[in-house]
C-alpha positions as CSV (number, residue, x, y, z in Angstrom):
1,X,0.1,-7.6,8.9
2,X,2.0,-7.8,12.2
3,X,5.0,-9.9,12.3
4,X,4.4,-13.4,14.1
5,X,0.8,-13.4,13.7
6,X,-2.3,-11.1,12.0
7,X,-6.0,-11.0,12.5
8,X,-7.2,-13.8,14.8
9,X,-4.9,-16.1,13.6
10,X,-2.3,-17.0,16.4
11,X,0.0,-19.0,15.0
12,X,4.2,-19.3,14.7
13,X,5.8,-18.0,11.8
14,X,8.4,-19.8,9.7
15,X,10.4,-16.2,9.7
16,X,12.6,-14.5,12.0
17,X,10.7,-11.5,12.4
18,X,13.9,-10.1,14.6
19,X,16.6,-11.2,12.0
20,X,15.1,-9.1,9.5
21,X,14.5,-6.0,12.1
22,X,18.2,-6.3,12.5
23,X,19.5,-6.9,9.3
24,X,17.2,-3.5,8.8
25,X,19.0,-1.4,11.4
26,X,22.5,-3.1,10.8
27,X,22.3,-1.6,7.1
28,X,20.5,1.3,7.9
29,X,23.2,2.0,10.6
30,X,26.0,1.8,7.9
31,X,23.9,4.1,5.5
32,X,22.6,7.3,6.6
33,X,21.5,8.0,3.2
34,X,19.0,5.0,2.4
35,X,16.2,5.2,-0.4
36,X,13.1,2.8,-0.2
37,X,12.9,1.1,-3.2
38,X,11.6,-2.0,-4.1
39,X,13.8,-4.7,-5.8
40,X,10.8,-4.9,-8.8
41,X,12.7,-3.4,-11.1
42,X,12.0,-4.7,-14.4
43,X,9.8,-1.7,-15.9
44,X,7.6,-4.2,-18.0
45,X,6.6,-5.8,-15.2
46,X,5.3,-2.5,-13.7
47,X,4.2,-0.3,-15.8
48,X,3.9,3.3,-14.9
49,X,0.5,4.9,-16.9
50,X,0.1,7.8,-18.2
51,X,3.0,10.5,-18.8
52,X,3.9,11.0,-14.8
53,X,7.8,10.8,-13.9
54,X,9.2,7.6,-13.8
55,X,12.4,7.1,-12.0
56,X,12.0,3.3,-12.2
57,X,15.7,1.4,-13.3
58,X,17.8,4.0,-11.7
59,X,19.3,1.5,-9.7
60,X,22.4,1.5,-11.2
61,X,22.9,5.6,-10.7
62,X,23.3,4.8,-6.8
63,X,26.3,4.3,-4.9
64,X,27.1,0.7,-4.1
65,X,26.8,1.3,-0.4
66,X,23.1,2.7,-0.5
67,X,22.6,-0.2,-3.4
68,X,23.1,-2.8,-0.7
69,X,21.4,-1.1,2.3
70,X,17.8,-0.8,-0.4
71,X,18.6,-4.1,-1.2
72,X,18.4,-4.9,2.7
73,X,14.8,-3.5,3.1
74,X,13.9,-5.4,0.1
75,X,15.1,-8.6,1.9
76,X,13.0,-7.7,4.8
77,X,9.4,-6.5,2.6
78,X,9.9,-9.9,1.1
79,X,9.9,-11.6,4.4
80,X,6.7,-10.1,5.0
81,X,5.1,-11.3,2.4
82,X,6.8,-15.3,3.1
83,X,5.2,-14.7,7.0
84,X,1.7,-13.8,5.1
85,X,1.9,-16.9,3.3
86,X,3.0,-19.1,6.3
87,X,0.3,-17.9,8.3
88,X,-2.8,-18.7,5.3
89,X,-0.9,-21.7,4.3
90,X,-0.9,-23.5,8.2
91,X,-4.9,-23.6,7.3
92,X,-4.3,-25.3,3.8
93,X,-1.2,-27.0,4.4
94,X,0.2,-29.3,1.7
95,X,3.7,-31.5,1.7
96,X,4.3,-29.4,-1.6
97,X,3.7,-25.8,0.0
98,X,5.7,-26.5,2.8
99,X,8.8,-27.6,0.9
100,X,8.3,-24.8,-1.2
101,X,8.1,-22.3,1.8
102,X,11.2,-24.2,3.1
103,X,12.9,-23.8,0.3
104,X,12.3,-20.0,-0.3
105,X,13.3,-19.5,3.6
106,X,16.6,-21.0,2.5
107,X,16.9,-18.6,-0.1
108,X,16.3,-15.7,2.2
109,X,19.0,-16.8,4.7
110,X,21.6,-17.1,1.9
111,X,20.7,-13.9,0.6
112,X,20.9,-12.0,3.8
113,X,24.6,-13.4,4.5
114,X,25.6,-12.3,0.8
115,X,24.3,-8.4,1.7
116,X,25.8,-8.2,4.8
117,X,29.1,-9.5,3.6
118,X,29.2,-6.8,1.0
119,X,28.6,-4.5,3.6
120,X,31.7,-5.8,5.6
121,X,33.5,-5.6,2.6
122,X,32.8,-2.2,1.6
123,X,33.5,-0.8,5.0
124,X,37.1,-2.8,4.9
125,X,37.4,-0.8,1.1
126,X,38.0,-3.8,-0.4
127,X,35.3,-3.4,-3.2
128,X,35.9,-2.4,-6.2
129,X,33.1,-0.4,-8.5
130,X,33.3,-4.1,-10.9
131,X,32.8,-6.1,-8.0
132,X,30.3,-4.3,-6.5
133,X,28.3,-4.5,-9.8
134,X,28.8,-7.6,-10.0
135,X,28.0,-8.7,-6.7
136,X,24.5,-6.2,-6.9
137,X,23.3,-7.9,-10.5
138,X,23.5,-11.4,-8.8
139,X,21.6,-10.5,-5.3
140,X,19.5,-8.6,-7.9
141,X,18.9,-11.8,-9.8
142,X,17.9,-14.1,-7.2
143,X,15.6,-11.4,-5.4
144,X,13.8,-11.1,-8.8
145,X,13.5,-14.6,-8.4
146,X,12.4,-14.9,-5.4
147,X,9.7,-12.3,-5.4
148,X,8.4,-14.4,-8.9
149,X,8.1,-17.2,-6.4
150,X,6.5,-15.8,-3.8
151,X,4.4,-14.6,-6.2
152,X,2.8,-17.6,-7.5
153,X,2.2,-18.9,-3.6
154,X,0.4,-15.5,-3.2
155,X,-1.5,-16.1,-6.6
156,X,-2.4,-19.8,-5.1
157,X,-4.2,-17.3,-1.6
158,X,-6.2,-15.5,-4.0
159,X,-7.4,-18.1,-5.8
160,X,-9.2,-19.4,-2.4
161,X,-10.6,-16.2,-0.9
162,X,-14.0,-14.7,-1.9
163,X,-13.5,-11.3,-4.1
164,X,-14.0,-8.8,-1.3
165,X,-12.4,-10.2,1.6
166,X,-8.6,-8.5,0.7
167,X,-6.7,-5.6,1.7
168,X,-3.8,-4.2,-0.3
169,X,-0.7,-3.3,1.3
170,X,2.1,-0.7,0.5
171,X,5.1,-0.9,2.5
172,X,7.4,1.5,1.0
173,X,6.9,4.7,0.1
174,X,7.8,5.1,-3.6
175,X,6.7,6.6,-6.8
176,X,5.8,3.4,-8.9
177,X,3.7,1.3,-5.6
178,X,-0.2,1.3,-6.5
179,X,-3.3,0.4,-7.3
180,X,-6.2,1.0,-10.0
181,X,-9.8,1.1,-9.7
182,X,-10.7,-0.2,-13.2
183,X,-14.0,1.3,-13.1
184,X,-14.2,5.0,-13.3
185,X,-17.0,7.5,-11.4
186,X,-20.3,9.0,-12.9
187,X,-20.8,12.8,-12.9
188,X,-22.1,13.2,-8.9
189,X,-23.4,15.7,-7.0
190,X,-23.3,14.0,-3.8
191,X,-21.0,10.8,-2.5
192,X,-19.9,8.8,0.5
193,X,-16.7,7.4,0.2
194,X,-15.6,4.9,3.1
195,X,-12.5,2.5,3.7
196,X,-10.5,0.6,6.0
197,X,-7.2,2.0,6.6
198,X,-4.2,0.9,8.9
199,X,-0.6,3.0,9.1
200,X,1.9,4.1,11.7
201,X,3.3,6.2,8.9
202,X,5.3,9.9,10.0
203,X,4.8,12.0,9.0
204,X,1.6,11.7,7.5
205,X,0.0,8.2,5.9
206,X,0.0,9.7,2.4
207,X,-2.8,9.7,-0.1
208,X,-4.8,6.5,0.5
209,X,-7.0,7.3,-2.9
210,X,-6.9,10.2,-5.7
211,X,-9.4,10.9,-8.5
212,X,-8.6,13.0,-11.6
213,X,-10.1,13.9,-14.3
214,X,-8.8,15.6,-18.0
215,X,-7.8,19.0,-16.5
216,X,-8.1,18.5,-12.9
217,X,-5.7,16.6,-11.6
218,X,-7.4,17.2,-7.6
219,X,-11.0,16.4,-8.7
220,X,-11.2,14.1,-5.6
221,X,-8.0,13.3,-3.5
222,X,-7.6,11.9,0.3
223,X,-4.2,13.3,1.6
224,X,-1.9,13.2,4.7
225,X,0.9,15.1,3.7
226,X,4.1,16.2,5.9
227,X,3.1,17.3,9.2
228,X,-0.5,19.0,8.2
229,X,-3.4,17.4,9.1
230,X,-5.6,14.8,7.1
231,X,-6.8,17.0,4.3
232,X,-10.0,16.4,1.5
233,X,-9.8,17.8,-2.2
234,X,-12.4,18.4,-3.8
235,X,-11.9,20.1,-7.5
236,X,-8.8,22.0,-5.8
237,X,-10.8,23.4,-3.0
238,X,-9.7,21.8,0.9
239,X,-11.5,20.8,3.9
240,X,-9.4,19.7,7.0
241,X,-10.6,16.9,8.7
242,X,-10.5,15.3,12.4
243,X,-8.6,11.6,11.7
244,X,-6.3,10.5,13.7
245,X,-5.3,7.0,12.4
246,X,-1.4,6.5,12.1
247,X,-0.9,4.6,15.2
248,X,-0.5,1.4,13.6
249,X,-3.9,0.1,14.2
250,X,-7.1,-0.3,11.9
251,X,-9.3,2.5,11.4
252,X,-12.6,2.8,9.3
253,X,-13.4,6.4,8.3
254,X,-15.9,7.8,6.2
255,X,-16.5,11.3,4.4
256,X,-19.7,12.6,3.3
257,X,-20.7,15.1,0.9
258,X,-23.0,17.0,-1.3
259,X,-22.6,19.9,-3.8
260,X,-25.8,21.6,-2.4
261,X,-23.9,24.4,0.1
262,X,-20.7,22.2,-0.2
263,X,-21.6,20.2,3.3
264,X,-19.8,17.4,4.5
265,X,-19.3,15.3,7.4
266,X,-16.5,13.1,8.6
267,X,-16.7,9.6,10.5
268,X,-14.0,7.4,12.1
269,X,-15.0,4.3,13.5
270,X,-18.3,4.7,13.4
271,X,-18.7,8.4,15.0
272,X,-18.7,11.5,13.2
273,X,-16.1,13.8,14.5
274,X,-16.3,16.9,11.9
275,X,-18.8,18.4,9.9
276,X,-18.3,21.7,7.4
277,X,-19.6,23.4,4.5
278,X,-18.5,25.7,1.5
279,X,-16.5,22.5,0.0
280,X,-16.7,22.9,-3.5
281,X,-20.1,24.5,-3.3
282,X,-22.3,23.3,-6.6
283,X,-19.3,21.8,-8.5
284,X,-20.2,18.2,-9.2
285,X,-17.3,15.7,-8.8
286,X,-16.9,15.0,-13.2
287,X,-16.8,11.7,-14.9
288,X,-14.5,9.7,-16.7
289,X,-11.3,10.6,-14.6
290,X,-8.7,7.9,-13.6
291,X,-8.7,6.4,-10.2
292,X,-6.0,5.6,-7.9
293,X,-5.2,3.9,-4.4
294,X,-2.3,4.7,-2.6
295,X,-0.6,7.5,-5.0
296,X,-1.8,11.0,-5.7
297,X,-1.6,12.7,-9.5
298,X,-0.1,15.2,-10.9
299,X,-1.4,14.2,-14.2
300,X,-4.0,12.1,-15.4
301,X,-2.8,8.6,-14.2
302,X,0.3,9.3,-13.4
303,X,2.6,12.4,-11.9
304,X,3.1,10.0,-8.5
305,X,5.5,11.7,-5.7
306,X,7.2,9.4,-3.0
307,X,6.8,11.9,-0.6
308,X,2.7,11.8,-1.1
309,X,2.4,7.7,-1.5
310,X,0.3,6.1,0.8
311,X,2.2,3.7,3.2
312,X,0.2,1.3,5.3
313,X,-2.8,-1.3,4.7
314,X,-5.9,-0.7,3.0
315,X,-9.9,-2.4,2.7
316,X,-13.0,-1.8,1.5
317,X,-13.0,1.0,-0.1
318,X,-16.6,2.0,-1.6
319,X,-17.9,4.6,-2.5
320,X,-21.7,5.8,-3.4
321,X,-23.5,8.5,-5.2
322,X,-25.2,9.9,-2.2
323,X,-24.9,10.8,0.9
324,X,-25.1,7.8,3.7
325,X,-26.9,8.1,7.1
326,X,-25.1,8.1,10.5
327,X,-26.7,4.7,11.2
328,X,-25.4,3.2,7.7
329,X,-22.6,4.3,8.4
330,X,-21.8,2.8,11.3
331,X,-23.5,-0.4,9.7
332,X,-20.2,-0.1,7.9
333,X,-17.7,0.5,10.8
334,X,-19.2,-3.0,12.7
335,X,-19.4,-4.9,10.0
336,X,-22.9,-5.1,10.6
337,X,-25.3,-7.7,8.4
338,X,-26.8,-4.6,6.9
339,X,-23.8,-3.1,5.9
340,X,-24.0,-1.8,2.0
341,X,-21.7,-1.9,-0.9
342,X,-21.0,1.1,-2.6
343,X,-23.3,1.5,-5.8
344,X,-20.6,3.1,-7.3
345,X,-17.4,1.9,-6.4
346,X,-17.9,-1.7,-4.5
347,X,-14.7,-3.4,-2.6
348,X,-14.3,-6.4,-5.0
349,X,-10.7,-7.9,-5.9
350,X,-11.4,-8.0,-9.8
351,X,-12.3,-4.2,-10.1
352,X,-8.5,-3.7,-8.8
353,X,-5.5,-3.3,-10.3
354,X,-1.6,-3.7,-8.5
355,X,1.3,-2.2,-9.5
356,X,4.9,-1.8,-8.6
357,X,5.2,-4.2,-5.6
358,X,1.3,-3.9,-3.8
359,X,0.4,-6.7,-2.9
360,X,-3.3,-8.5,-1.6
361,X,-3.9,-10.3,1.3
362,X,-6.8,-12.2,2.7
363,X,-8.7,-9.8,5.2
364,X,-11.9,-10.0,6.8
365,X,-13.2,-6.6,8.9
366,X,-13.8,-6.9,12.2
367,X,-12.4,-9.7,12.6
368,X,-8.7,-9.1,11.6
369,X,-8.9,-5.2,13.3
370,X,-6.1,-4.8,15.6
């Protein structure tokens, strides 16, 4: 979502989209030596699965200075998610959501004058290491505060949308931001797995999904890593392929593939632009593994590295147990009538699990692109 407007929706936003660009660049500015964290940091409330790292509630480890400038971008993700809710809210307005929205504005504003000022503080010297704890548990407070807030507004969205028209979105790239497919995959020896994806990411989007399985931790992984090209894994073995989609906009790519010779094919926006073989040649993708949007594994549910997360928006992902036909395919990347759910893995908000700060929106394909 676009600050001052997303999808087809034209509409004036509540929030300063500017004030938060600059409060961004004033802190960033101060501190070369920012982190993107999130200010979720209650572990309960985000639990990290299986035995991966977790550097979650290291907060405290940081220098006060960098402490304030991730608190900043914190301040700014969470206006992001307030603009969201403005926009969906103008078409269900209530007195009582608008007072509330109000109210959590005001919130914002006071907590963007208290960073700042500890910024001017700390570059005067006048903060001592008690202060500056002190001041960082109370912005900490009401950020926790306010993101439980937002939360509920967001919870009152989803309650009104149908169960596949959402996209999940991961602003920061971190170690603890995901999501869960609840359902895992059968033992296949072919599949087409396609999604919407939107980043402006650099270098490289990340991992929008990864599959593993007990012993294979690359059983079936999407990556854009560094400055190599989009890459797919299949049981260890790599294919490079043709996307180009980090400019920002939406993008629907599919990848195709059978064990039979190890053939695939690749598809953005509706064209295939890349086609190979000897991918994995007669190893069928194995069942029963853990599957994961927006992180890639190390180890079986967990092992996430910041440097791999996915960063960006992402929809419909589907996937089926065989390989699709040009023209389904890009029944898919129109949003054609005849466009098929995966028999699989199907797009539906109650198969998916958030963690760590993602968050669902309301999104509808083709219509929102761009």
């Amino acid at each position: 979502m676009k600050c001052g407007g997303a999808g087809t929706q034209e509409v004036e936003s509540a929030v300063t989209c500017d004030h938060a660009t600059a409060l961004h660049k004033t802190l960033s500015q101060k501190q070369n030596n920012s982190v993107l964290v999130s200010c979720h940091r209650q572990p309960q409330m985000y639990p990290q699965p299986g035995s991966g790292k977790n550097t979650m509630g290291d907060l405290s480890r940081t220098p006060a200075a960098e402490t304030l400038s991730q608190l900043g971008q914190t301040l700014q993700s969470l206006k992001t998610r307030l603009e969201n809710l403005e926009q969906y809210s103008r078409l269900n307005s209530s007195s009582q959501t608008n007072s509330l929205k109000d109210l959590l504005q005001s919130k914002i504003d006071e907590l963007e004058r208290q960073v700042l000022s500890r910024v001017n503080t700390l570059e005067e010297g006048k903060g001592g290491p008690r202060n500056d704890t002190e001041e960082r548990v109370k912005i900490e407070t009401a950020l926790t505060s306010l993101h439980q807030r937002i939360s509920e507004l967001e919870k009152g969205q989803k309650d009104n949308r149908p169960g596949d028209k959402f996209q999940l979105t991961f602003p920061l790239r971190t170690n603890y931001m995901y999501a869960k497919v609840k359902k895992s995959l059968p033992e296949m020896y072919a599949f087409t797995v396609c999604m919407w994806l939107k980043s402006s990411a650099a270098p490289g989007v990340g991992t929008p999904f990864s599959y593993a399985v007990p012993g294979q931790a690359n059983e079936l992984v999407l990556i854009e890593w560094g400055n190599n090209p989009m890459e797919i894994l299949i049981n260890d073995k790599v294919a490079k392929l043709p996307f180009v989609i980090n400019d920002g906009k939406w993008h629907h790519i599919c990848v195709t593939w059978t064990t039979r010779d190890g053939v695939w094919e690749a598809y953005q926006d509706g064209t295939q632009g890349g086609s190979g073989e000897n991918l994995a040649p007669y190893h069928p993708i194995k069942p029963q593994g853990v599957l994961v949007l927006g992180q890639e594994q190390d180890t079986l549910g967990g092992g996430f590295d910041a440097t791999q997360a996915f960063v960006g928006e992402l929809a419909h992902f589907n996937i089926w147990d065989r390989k699709l036909t040009p023209g389904e395919v890009y029944n898919l990347a129109t949003c054609s009538t005849k466009a098929l759910s995966g028999n699989v893995i199907a797009w539906a908000e109650s198969h998916i699990e958030i963690y760590g700060g993602a968050t669902k929106w309301t999104f509808e394909a083709c219509r929102q692109i761009n």
